[in-house]
C-alpha positions as CSV (number, residue, x, y, z in Angstrom):
1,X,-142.0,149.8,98.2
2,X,-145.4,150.4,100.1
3,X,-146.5,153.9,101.2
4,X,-149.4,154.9,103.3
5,X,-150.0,158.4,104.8
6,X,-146.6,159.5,106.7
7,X,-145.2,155.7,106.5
8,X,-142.8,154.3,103.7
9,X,-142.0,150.2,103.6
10,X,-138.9,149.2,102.0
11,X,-138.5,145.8,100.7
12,X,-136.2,143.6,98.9
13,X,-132.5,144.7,98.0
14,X,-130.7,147.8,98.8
15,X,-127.7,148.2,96.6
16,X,-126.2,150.3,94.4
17,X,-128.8,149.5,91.8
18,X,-132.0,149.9,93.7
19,X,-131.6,152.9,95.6
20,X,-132.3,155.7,93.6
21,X,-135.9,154.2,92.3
22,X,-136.3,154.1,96.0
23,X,-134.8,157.7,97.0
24,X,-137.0,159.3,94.0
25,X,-140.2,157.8,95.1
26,X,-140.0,158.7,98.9
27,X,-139.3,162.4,98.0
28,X,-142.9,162.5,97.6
29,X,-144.1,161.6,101.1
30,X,-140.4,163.9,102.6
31,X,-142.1,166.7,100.9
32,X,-146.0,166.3,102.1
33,X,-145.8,164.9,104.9
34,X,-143.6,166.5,108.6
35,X,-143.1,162.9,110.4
36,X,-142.3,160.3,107.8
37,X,-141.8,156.4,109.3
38,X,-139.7,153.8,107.2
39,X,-140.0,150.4,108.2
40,X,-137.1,148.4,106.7
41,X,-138.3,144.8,107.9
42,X,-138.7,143.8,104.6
43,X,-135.4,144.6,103.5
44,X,-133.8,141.2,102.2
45,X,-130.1,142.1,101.8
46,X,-128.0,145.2,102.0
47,X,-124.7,146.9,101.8
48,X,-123.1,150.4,102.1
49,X,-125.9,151.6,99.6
50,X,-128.4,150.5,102.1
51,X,-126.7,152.9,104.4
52,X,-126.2,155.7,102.4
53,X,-129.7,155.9,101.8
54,X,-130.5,156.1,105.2
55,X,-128.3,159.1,106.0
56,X,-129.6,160.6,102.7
57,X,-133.1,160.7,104.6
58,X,-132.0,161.7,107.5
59,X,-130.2,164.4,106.0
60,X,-133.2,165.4,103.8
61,X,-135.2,165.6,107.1
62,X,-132.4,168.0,108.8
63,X,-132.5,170.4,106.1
64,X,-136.2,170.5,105.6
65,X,-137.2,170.2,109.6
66,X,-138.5,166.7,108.7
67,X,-138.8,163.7,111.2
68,X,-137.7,160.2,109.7
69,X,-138.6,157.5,111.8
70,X,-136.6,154.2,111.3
71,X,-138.3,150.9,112.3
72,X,-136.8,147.3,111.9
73,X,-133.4,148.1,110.6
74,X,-131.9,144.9,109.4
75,X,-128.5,143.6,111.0
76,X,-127.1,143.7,108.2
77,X,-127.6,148.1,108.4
78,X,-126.8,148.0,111.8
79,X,-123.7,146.3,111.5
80,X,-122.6,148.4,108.4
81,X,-123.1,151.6,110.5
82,X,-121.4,150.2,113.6
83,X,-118.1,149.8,111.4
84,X,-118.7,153.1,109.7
85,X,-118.9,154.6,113.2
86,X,-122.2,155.6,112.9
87,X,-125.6,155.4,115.1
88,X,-128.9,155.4,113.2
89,X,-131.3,156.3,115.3
């Protein structure tokens, strides 16, 4: 994981393993920073953890009047949130 001022990169896995190291480290940026952008294009493989994550930020961001800014979602997330019914946006 690579952060810069109001930008988060995600690579490697997201699983059930990795995405709590992951979560803990962003809450720094969610809590400085009012626009946060998480580019996911390094992201090698996923599952449903991958997509929890995401809805944990965007959640985080609702309740804290934050904006989070997905770029490159991997197919893998999209088509995990198309059977789950959901849009990530």
């Amino acid at each position: 994981m690579i952060t810069q001022p109001n930008r988060l990169s995600v690579s490697g896995e997201l699983d059930f393993t990795t995405i709590m190291p992951i979560w803990k480290s962003s809450l720094a940026l969610l809590t400085t920073h009012s626009t946060l952008s998480i580019d996911l294009s390094k992201v090698t493989t996923t599952n449903s953890a991958g997509l929890v994550l995401l809805i944990e930020w965007l959640k985080y961001g609702k309740y804290n009047n934050k904006i989070i800014i997905f770029e490159n979602l991997p197919p893998q997330l999209q088509s995990i949130a198309q059977v789950a019914g959901l849009k990530i946006p």
